[in-house]
C-alpha positions in Angstrom: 0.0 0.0 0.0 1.0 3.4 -1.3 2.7 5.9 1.7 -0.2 8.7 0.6 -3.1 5.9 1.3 -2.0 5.2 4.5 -1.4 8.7 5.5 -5.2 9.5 3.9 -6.2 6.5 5.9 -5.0 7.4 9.2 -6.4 11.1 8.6 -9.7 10.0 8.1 -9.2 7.7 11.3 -8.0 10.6 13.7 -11.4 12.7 11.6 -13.7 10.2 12.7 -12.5 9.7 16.0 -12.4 13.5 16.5 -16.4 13.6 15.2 -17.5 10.8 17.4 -15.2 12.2 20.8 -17.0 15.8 19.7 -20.6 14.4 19.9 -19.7 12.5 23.1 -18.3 16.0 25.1 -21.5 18.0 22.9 -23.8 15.4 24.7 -22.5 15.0 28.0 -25.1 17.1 29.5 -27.5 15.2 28.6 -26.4 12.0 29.6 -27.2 9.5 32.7 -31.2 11.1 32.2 -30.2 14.7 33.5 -31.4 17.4 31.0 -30.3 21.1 31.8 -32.8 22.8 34.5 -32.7 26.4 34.5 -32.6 28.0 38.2 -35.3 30.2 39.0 -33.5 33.8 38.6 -34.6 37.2 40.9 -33.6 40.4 40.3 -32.7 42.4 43.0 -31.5 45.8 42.9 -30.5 45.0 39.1 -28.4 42.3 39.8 -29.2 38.6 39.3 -29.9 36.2 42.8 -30.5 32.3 42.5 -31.3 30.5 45.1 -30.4 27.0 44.7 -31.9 24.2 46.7 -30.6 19.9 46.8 -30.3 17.2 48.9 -27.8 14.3 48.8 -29.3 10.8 49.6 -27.4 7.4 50.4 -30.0 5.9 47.8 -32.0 7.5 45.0 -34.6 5.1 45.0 -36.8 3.7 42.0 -39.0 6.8 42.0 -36.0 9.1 40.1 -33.7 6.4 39.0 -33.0 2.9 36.9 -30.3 2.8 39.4 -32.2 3.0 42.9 -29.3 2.0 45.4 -26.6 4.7 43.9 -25.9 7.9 45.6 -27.0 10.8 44.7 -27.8 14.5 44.1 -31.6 15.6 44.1 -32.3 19.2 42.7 -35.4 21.3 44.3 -37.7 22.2 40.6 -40.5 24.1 39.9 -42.0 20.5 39.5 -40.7 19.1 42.6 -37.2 16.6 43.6 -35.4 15.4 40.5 -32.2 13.8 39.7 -30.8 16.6 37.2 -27.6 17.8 37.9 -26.6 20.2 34.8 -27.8 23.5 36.1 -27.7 26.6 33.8 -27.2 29.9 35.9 -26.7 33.5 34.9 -23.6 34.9 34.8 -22.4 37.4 38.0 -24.9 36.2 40.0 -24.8 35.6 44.0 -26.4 32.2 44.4 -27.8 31.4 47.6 -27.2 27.6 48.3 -29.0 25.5 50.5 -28.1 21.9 51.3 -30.3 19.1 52.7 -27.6 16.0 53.7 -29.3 12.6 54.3 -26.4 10.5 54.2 -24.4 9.1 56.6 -20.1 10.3 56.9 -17.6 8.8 54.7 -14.8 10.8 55.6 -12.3 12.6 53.5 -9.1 11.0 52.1 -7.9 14.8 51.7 -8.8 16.6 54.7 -8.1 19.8 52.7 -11.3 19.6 51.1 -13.1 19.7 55.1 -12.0 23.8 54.1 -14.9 25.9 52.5 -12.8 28.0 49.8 -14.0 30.0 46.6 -17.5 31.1 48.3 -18.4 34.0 49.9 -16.6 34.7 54.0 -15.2 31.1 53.1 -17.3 29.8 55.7 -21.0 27.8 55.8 -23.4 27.5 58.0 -24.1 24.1 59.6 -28.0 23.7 60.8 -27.4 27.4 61.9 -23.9 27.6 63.0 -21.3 29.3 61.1 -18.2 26.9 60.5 -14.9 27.6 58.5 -14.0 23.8 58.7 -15.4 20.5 59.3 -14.0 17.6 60.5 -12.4 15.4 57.7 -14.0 12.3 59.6 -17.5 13.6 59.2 -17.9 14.6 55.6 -20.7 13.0 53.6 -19.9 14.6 50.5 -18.6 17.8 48.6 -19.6 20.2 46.2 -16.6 21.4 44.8 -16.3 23.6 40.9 -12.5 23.1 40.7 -12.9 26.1 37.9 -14.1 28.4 40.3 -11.8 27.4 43.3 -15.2 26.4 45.1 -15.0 23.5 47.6 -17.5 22.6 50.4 -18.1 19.5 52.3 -21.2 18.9 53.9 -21.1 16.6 57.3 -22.4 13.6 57.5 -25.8 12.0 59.5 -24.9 10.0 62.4 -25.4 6.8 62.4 -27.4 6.3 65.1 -29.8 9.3 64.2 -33.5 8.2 64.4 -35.7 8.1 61.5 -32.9 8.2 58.6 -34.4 8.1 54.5 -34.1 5.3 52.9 -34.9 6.4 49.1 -35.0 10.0 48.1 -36.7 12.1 47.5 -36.3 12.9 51.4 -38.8 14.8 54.0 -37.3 17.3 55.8 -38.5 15.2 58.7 -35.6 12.7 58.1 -32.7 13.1 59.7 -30.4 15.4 57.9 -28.1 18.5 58.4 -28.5 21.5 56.6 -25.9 23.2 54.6 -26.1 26.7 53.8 -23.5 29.0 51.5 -23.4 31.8 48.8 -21.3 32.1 45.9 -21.0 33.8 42.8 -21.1 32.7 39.0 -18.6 35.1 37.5 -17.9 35.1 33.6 -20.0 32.8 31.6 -18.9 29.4 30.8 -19.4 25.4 31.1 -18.2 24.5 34.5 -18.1 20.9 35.7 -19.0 20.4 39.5 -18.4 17.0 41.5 -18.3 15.3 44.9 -14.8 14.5 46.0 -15.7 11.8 48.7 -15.6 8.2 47.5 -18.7 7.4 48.4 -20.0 5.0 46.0 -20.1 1.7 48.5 -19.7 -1.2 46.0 -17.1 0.2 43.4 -13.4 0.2 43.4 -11.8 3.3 45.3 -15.6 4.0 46.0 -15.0 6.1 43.0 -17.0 4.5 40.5 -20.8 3.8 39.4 -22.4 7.4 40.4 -19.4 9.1 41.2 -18.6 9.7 38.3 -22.2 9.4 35.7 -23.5 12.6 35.3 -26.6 13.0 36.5 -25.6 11.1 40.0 -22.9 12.3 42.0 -21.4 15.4 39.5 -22.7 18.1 36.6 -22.1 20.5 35.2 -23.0 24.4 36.0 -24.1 26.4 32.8 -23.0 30.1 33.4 -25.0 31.9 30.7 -25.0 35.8 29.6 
């Protein structure tokens, strides 16, 4: 075979792949069953406030999932709890975050993540009480936006609390703890969020399954003009 068939070969191979890898990162927001949900926006004073409501659950349960023992995120809608985790968001906007944590602690394998960073004071309020740290031990999960430097954990239920959820979506009277923090958006752009605590029981490294499936455990955050 002729050097210039080969090399025409090979370019079409590296096209194709190219096509097919662009249609897998063009869809990824709409994979795992989580279409983008567009966050109620406010205007206050002329400037652009979300306020952003979920819970994380030790089970999503057959009601919002093919997959009812995974871990997951649940996202407050207009329409009620649902497992959508690609949320679009205006650009410079203060959003208002409020966290509902059902699960139990996992604990951190970098305790630098226990830190709040990238949100506004750097510190969160836990059921009420301002904290600038947690303890590594007691982390459930995080929400961290590595492209925005933000990073929060959220503790963990203990284990002997009464009347824990077993399937999402939860009641607030579950146990839980409540998670509450602002940040802001900044320029537009496609920013992916995740949870940084290996908690998917079941999977090597407790890293795979809904750790890492879109729609589950990580998004993306849609920062739009």
């Amino acid at each position: 075979m002729r050097v210039g068939v080969k090399l025409l070969l090979v370019a079409v191979a590296v096209v194709a792949a190219g096509v097919i890898i662009g249609f897998y990162v063009s869809n990824l927001t709409t994979l795992a069953g989580s279409p983008a949900y567009s966050v109620p926006v406010q205007n206050v004073n002329g400037h652009p406030v979300v306020n952003l409501e979920f819970q994380t659950v030790a089970a999503v349960g057959p009601q919002l999932s093919p997959n009812p023992d995974w871990v997951s995120y649940v996202i407050n809608t207009s329409s009620g709890w649902k497992r959508e985790t690609v949320w679009n968001l205006p650009a410079n906007a203060t959003v208002h975050v409020t966290w509902f944590n059902f699960d139990g602690a996992s604990g951190l394998r970098n305790p630098f993540l226990a830190r709040p960073q990238g949100i506004v004071g750097n510190h969160i309020l836990v059921d009420g009480k301002p904290a600038n740290t947690i303890d590594p031990n007691d982390a459930s999960h995080t929400f961290a936006v590595p492209a925005l430097g933000i990073i929060v954990a959220a503790p963990g239920v203990a284990d002997d609390a009464k009347n824990q959820c077993g399937y999402a979506p939860c009641p607030l009277t579950n146990a839980h703890r409540t998670i509450k923090f602002t940040f802001h958006t900044g320029s537009p752009g496609h920013y992916r969020w995740q949870c940084f605590v290996p908690c998917a029981a079941g999977w090597v490294f407790g890293f795979g399954g809904p750790m890492q499936t879109i729609g589950y455990m990580d998004g993306f955050l849609n920062v739009k003009a």
